[in-house]
N, C-alpha and C positions, 0 to 999 in steps of 0.2 A: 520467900514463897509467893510473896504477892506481887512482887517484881514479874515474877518467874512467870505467872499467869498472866500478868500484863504485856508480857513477850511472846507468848504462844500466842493470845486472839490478836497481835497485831501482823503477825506473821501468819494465821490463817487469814486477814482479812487484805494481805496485800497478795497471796493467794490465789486469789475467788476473784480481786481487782485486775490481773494479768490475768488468768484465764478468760473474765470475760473480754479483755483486750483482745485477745488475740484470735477470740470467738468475733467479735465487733470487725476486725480486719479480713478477717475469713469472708463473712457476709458483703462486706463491701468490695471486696474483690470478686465474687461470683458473681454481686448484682451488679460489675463493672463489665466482667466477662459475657453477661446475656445483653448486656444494652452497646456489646460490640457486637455480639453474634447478630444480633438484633437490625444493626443499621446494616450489614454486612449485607443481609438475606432481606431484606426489606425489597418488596417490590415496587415501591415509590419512589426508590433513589433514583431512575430513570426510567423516562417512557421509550415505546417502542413504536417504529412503525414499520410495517411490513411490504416490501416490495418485489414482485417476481420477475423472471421474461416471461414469453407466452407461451413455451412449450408445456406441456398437459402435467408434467412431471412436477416442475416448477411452482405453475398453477396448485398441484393440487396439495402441494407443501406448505404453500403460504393460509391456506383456508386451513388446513390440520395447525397452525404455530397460530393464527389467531382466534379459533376455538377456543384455545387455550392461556392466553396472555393478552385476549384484546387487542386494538389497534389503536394508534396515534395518528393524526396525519399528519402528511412528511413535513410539511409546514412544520407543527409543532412539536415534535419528537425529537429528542437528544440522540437518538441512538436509531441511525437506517440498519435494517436487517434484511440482507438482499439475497434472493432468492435463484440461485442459476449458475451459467456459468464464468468462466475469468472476463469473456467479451461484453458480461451482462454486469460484473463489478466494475470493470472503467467507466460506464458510460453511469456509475451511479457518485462512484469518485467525479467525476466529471460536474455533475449534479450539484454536487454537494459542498462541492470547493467555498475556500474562504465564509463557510456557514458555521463552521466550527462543530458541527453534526459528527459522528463517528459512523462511522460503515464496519460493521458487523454480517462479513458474508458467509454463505452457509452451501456447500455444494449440491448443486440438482441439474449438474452442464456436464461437460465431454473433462476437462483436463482439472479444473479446480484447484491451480496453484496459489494462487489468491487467495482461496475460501476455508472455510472451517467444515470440519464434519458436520454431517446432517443431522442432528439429531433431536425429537422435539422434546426430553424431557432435559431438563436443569439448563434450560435457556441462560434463565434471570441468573445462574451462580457462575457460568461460563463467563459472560459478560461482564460478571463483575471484579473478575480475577483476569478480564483480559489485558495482554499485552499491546499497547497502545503504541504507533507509528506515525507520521506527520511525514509527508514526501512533498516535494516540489516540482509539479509538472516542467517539459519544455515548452518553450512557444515557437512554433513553425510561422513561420511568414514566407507565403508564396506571394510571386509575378509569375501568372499565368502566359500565354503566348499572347495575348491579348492586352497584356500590361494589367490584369486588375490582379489588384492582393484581395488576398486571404489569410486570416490568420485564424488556427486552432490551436489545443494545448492537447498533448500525450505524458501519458502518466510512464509508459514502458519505453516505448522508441518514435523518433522519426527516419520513415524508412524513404528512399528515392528507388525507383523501378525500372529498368525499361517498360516501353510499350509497347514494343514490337520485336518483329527478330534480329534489331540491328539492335548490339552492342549499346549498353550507354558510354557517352563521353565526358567525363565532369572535370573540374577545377576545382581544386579545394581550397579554401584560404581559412585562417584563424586568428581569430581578432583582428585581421585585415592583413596579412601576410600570408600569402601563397606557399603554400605546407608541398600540394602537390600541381602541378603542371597542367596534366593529365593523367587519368584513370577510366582507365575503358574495363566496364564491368558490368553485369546485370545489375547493378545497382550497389548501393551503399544504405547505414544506420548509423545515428547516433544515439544511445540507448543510456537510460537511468541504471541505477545501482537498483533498483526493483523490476525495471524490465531487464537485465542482464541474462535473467536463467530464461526467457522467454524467446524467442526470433534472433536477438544475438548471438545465443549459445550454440541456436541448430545453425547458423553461418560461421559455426566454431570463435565465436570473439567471446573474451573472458568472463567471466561470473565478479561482480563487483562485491564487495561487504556493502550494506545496506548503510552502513557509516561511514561509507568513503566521499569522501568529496569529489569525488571521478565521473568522468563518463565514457565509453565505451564508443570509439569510431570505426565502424565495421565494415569493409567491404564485402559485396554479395558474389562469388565466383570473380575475382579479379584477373584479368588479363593482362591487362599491363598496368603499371608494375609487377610484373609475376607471381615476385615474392614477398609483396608488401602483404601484410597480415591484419595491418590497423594498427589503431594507437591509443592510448588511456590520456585523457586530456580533465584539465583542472577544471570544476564545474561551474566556472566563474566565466569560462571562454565563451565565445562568440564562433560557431561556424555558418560560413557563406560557402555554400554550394552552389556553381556555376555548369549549369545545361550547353554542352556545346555543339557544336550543328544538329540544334534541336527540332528542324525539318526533318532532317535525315532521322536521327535519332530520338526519337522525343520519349518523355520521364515523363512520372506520374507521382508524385509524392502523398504520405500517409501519415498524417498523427494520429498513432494506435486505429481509431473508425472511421477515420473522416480522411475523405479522399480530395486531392484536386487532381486534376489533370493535364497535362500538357505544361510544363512546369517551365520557366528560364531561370530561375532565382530562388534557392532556399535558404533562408536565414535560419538557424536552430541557434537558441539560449534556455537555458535555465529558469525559470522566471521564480524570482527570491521572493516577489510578493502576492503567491497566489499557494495554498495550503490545503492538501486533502488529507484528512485522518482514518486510519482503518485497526481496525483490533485483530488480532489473530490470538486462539488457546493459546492460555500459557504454557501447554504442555509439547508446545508445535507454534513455537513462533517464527515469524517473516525472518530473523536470524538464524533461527536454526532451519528452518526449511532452503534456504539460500544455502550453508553449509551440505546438507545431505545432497544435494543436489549434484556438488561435484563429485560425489562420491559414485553415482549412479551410471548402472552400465547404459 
């Protein structure tokens, strides 16, 4: 009998010792759960700074987003948040290069393939579930007719023009071997796997995966060759574009804003050591907007 009672309170008391076990792992798992919600929605995990163009639209977007989330300046903010449209995110990618800054853009421009929807409320939880991108501009290097260089970098394409109503005449070479002869054409592109859905595609040249190591060689209305189309080249090449009776004919070359003129010489590469970073919704990201794209009538 006194066994018997000795078995019963050690077995209520191991009991009452597991339940509060498992009560004790309950609470630490909640309070593990709020001090993840916690850092998640914290609005100290990065600053913000606000940047627009100047159209009134723009403008009056960025005054409404920091009424409500303050401002950083660009100097010291992790995270640019730009205001307009796709012409007003390159030139802020541009900016921001090798700063390690993230660009977070938000549309208030004409086509906004670039950017994010507009919206001012749950900025700080957009951002912090964005899907993050790293691109590597080109670098154009012109000889102008005058012999001086120039050198800019494009995040989408470098494009070559005519200037006039005569035909362009180019030479093409790739990593120093002459690809094409001649090509008489309103012009040519060599275009990023992020400018691909951009000025390439309306010159019908291919939509890249944002992952490929490719670039996109585009002629603009080719002549001759007739039926040359372009070509996908390794991102690692080197193209020399050669102006030929550039009197007669003269070219105008483009990185994405930045114009030169009168062109004899273009060098396009890849440049491996310069890094612009951009977020796009998770629920709409730079991969899947590149996807629908080809889908679109």
């Amino acid at each position: 009998m006194v066994l018997r009672l000795v078995i019963d309170r050690f077995h209520r008391r191991l009991g009452i010792a597991s339940r509060f076990n498992r009560l004790q792992h309950r609470l630490q798992a909640f309070s593990g759960l709020r001090r993840c919600r916690g850092k998640r929605m914290s609005h100290s995990n990065f600053s913000l700074s606000f940047v627009a163009s100047a159209t009134e639209e723009a403008q009056t977007a960025m005054e409404a987003l920091k009424g409500v989330y303050g401002n950083t300046s660009f100097e010291e903010a992790e995270v640019i948040v730009a205001l307009g449209g796709d012409g007003f995110m390159l030139q802020i990618l541009n900016e921001t290069m090798n700063s390690g800054k993230r660009v977070y853009g938000m549309n208030r421009g004409s086509v906004g393939f670039l950017m994010n929807d507009y919206r001012v409320e749950g900025l700080l939880e957009r951002i912090a579930v964005a899907t993050g991108n790293d691109f590597h501009p080109l670098r154009m290097t012109t000889t102008d007719s005058d012999g001086d260089e120039f050198t800019a970098l494009a995040m989408n394409e470098v494009s070559l023009f005519r200037q006039s109503h005569q035909a362009a005449k180019l030479r093409v070479e790739v990593d120093g071997k002459v690809r094409l002869e001649e090509l008489i054409c309103d012009g040519m592109m060599v275009a990023t796997p992020a400018g691909s859905t951009a000025y390439n595609f309306s010159a019908h040249g291919p939509i890249l995966p944002l992952e490929s190591p490719l670039l996109a060689l585009t002629p603009v209305s080719a002549f001759r060759p007739r039926r040359w189309r372009g070509a996908l080249l390794p991102n690692k090449v080197t193209v020399d574009i050669h102006v030929m009776e550039r009197d007669k004919r003269p070219v105008n070359a483009v990185a994405d804003h930045t114009e030169v003129k009168s062109v004899r010489h273009v060098r396009i590469a890849q440049s491996q050591d310069r890094t612009a970073r951009i977020l796009s919704d998770s629920d709409r990201s730079w991969s899947d907007r590149v996807l629908a794209e080809q889908f679109n009538n």
